[in-house]
TORLUMLO-424866 format. One record per residue (C-alpha): chain; x, y, z; residue in three letters; residue number from 1. Coordinates in pm, 1 decimal. Layout:
TORLUMLO-424866
[pt "A"; [X; Y; Z]; "ALA"; NUM] ...
END
This chain:
TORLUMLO-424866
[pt "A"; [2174.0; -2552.2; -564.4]; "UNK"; 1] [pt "A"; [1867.9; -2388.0; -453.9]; "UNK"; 2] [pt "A"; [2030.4; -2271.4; -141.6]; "UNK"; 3] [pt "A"; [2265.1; -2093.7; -273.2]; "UNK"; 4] [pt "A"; [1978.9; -1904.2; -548.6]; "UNK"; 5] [pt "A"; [1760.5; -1835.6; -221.3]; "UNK"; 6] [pt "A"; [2154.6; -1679.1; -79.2]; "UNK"; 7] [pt "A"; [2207.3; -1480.3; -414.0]; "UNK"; 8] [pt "A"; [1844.3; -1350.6; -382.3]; "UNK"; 9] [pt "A"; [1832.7; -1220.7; -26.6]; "UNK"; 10] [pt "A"; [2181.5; -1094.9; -44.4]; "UNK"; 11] [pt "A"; [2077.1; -928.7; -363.8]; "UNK"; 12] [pt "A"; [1734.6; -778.2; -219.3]; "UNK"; 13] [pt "A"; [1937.7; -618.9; 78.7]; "UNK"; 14] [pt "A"; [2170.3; -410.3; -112.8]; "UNK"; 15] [pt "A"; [1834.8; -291.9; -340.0]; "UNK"; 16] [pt "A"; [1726.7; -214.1; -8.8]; "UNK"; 17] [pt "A"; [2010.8; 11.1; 80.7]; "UNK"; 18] [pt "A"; [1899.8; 399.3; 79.8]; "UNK"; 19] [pt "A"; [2146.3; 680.9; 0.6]; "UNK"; 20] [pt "A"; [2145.2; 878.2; 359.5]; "UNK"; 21] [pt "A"; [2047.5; 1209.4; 363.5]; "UNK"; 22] [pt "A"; [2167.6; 1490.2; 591.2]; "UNK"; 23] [pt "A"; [1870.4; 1658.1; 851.1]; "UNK"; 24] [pt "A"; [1955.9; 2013.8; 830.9]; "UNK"; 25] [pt "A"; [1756.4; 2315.8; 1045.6]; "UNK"; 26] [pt "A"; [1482.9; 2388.3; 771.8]; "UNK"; 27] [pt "A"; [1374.9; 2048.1; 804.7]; "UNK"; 28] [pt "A"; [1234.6; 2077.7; 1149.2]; "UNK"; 29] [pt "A"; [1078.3; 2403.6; 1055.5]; "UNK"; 30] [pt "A"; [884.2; 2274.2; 755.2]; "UNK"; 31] [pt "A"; [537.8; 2187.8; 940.6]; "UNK"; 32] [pt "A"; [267.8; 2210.3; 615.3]; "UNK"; 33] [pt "A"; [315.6; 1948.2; 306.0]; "UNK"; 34] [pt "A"; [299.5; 2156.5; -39.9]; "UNK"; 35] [pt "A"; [165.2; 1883.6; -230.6]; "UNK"; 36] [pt "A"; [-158.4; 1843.4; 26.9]; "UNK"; 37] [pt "A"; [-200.5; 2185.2; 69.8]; "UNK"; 38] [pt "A"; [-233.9; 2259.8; -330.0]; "UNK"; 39] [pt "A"; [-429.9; 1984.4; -368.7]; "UNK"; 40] [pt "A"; [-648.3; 2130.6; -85.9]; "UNK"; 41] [pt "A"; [-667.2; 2472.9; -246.1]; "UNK"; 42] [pt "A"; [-750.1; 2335.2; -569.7]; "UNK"; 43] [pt "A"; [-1037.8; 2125.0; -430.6]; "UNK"; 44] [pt "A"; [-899.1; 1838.8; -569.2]; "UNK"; 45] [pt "A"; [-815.8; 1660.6; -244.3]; "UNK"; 46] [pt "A"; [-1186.3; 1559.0; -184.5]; "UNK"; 47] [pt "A"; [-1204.3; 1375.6; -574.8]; "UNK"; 48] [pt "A"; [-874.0; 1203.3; -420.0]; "UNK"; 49] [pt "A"; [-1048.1; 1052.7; -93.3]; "UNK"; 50] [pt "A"; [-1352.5; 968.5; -299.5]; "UNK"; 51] [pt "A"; [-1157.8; 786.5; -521.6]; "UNK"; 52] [pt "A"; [-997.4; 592.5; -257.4]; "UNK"; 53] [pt "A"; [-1301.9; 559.9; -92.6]; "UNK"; 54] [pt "A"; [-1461.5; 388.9; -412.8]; "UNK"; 55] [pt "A"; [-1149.1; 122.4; -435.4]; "UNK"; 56] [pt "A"; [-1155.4; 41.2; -47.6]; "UNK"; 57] [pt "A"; [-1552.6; -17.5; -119.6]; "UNK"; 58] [pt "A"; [-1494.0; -229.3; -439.1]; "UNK"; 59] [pt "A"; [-1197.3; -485.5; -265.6]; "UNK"; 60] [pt "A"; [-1502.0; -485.5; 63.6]; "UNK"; 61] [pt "A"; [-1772.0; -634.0; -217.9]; "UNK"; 62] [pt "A"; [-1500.9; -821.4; -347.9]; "UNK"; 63] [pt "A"; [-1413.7; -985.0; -14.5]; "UNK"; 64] [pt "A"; [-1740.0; -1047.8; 139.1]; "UNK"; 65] [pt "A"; [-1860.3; -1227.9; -187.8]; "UNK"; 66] [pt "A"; [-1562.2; -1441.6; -211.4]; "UNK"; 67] [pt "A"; [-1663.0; -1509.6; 129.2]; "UNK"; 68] [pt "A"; [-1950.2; -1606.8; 55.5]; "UNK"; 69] [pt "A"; [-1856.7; -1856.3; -244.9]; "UNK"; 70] [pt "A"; [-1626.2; -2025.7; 9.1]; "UNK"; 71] [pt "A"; [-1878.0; -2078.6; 269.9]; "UNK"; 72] [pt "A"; [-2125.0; -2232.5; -0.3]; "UNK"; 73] [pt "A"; [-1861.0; -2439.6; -130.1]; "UNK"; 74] [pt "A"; [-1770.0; -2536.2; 270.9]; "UNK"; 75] [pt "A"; [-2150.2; -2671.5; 308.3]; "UNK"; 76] [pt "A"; [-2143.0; -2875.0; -37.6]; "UNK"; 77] [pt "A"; [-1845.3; -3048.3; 100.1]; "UNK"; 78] [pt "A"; [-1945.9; -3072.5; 456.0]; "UNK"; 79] [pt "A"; [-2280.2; -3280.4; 287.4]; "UNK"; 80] 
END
């Protein structure tokens, strides 16, 4: 019975996975600049973006290295 739910699942995942295709048309190679990176640019807001992202990336780096740490601790308790 489980078998057949993993089936159902997978066969269920691949048609969410199916994407409506979309014709390439000339403009589409022409279009070099992205409009929503270039306003955010102009507006100056692009730099509150990357420090924002720069603050998470820092905060799951603390996160890691003192879980790290906890698990080496807990590695020499058990090792003695």
């Amino acid at each position: 019975m489980k078998k057949w739910f993993i089936v159902l699942f997978l066969l269920m995942s691949l048609q969410a996975m199916a994407q409506e295709k979309i014709a390439i048309n000339e403009d589409d190679y022409q279009n070099s600049g992205i409009e929503m990176a270039d306003t955010m640019r102009a507006e100056g807001k692009i730099y509150v973006l990357v420090g924002i992202i720069g603050i998470v990336f820092a905060g799951i780096l603390v996160y890691v290295i003192a879980t790290d740490k906890k698990v080496g601790k807990l590695e020499k308790l058990l090792k003695d």
